[in-house]
N, C-alpha and C positions, 0 to 999 in steps of 0.2 A: 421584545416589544410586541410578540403578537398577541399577549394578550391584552394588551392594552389598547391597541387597534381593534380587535376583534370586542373588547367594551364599547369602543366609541361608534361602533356599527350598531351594533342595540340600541347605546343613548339614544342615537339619530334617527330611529323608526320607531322608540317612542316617545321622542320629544314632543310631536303636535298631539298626542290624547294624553300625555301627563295631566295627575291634578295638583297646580300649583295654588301654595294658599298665597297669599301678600296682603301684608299692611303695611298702610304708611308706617316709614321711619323701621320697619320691619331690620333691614338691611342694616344698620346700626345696632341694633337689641341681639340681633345673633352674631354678630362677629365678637360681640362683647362675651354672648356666653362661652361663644367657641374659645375664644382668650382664657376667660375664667375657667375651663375646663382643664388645663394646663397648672392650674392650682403653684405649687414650690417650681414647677418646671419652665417659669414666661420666659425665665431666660435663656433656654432651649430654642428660642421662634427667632428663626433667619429672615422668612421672608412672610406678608400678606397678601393678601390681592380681593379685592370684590369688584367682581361684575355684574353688570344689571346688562338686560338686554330685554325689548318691546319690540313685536311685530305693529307697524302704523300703516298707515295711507302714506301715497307718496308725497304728498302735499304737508301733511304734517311732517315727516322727514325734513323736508324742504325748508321747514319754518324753522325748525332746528338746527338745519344747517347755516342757515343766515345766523341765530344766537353764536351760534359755533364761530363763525367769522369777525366776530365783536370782541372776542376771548383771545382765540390762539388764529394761528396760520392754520389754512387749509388746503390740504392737497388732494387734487382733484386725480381719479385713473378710471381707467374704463375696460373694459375687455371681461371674457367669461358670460355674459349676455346681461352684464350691468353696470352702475355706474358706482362709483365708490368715492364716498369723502372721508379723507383720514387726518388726524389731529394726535398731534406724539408730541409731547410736550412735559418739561419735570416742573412739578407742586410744589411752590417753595410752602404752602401751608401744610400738607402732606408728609412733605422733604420723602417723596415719592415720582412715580411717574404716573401719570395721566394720560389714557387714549381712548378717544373715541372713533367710530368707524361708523359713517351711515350707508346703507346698502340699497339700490335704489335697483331693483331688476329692469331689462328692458320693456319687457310687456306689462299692461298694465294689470295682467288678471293674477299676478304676484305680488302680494305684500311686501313692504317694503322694512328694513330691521334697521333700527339703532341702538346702539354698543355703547357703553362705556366702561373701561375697565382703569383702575387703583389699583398700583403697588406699591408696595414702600418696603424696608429689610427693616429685620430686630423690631420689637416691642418694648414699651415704656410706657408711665403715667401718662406721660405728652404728649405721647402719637396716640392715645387712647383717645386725650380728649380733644389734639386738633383734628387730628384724621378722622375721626368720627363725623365732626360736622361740617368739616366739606365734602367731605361721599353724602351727608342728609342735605348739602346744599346744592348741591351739583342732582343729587337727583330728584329734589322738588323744581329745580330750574327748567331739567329736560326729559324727565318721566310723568307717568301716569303710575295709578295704583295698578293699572295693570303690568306693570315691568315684572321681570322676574329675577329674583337677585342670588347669586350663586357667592359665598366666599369659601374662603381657602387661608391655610396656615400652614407653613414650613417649619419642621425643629430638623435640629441636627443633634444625634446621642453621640458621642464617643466613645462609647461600650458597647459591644454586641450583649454581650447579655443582660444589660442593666437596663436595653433596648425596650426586654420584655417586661421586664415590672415599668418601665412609662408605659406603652400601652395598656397594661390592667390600668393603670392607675388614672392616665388618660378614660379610658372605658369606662371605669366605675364616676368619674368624676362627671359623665353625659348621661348615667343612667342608662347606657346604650347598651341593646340588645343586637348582636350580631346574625345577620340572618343568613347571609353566604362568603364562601371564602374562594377566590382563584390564586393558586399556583402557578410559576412560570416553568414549564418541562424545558425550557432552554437555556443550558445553565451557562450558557455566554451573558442572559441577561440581567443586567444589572437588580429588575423589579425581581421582589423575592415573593410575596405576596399581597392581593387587593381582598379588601374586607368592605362588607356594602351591610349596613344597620340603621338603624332607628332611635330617636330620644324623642322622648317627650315632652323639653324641654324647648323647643319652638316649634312655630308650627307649619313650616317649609317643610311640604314632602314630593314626592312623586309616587306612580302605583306601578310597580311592577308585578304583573302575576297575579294581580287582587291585593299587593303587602305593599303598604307605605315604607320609603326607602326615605332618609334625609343623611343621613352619613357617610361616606368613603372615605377608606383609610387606604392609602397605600405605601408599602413598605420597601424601601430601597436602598441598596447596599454602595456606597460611593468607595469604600477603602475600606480595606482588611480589619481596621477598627470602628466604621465610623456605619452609621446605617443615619438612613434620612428620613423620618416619619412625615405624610404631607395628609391633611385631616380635612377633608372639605364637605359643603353641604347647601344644596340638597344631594349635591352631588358634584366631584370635580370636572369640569371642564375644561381647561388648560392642560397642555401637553404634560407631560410626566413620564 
């Protein structure tokens, strides 16, 4: 896993100078391509997830957390030098899970973040079209254009080698150019390799180095037959 800790120490020093694009409804239209990128393969997708996340005032936060308390249960923790409001709760529209988390620091000269993240397992016609529009409704209720919205999509191959023509295949179906590759030298670790690339095909990036980055692939070996492909954009952020 060091390399993958040693990724999330980069994301995290250039997360505040990223250029993120966003539009409304943005966050719907790329999950959708991500899906259709998968072409013969949807039946391959275990698991989704999109997360949106906006820096606010903490007053705004505050307004959102009262929405929040009209919806689900809210539980309230403190410690670390702020205050946390969290919401875990399953979608029956989704037939997912549902969390939000508002982050409220103690001083007032730190911004203040609110989270919401969507999971659901497997893909269908269904989940295409209810899940779509309670992530566009849930984040017209508690975003701004300014959120920024991350998804992700899980397969599972049961072929090491037939591993590798889904990713061409996956690849070519994004128009994606690959622009760096990391190896793991620890061969206790499960991640075999991460891939960071580019498509043209929306318009969520980040700038790394002067290069727009919206794609990460990372590739992971569960059992002697089975490898876990996890495809996310602008870039994964969930553990892995």
């Amino acid at each position: 896993m060091r390399i993958a800790k040693l990724y999330l120490i980069i994301f995290f020093l250039i997360l505040p100078t990223a250029n993120f694009v966003q539009g409304q409804k943005q966050n719907v239209n790329v999950m959708e391509k991500l899906v259709n990128g998968f072409n013969e393969y949807k039946d391959t997708i275990t698991e989704w997830n999109i997360t949106i996340k906006e820096q606010m005032s903490q007053k705004d936060i505050l307004k959102r957390v009262e929405k929040l308390k009209k919806e689900y249960n809210v539980v309230k923790t403190s410690g670390d030098g702020s205050q946390k409001f969290h919401v875990s709760d399953s979608d029956q529209i989704t037939n997912g899970n549902v969390r939000f988390t508002a982050i409220i620091p103690d001083e007032l000269r730190f911004k203040a973040e609110f989270i919401m993240s969507i999971n659901g397992h497997n893909w269908n016609e269904s989940t295409e079209q209810t899940s779509m529009k309670q992530v566009d409704r849930l984040k017209e209720h508690y975003f701004t254009n300014e959120s920024k919205t991350f998804t992700c999509l899980t397969a599972d191959i049961h072929d090491t080698i037939n591993s590798v023509y889904f990713m061409d295949k996956v690849k070519e179906s994004y128009q994606a150019k690959i622009l760096s590759k990391q190896m793991d030298s620890n061969d206790k670790s499960m991640i075999k390799e991460i891939k960071y690339g580019y498509t043209p095909l929306w318009r969520e990036k980040i700038i790394i180095d002067g290069n727009p980055i919206n794609l990460q692939f990372v590739i992971k070996k569960t059992t002697d037959d089975a490898i876990e492909i996890r495809v996310g954009t602008p870039i994964l952020i969930n553990e892995y």
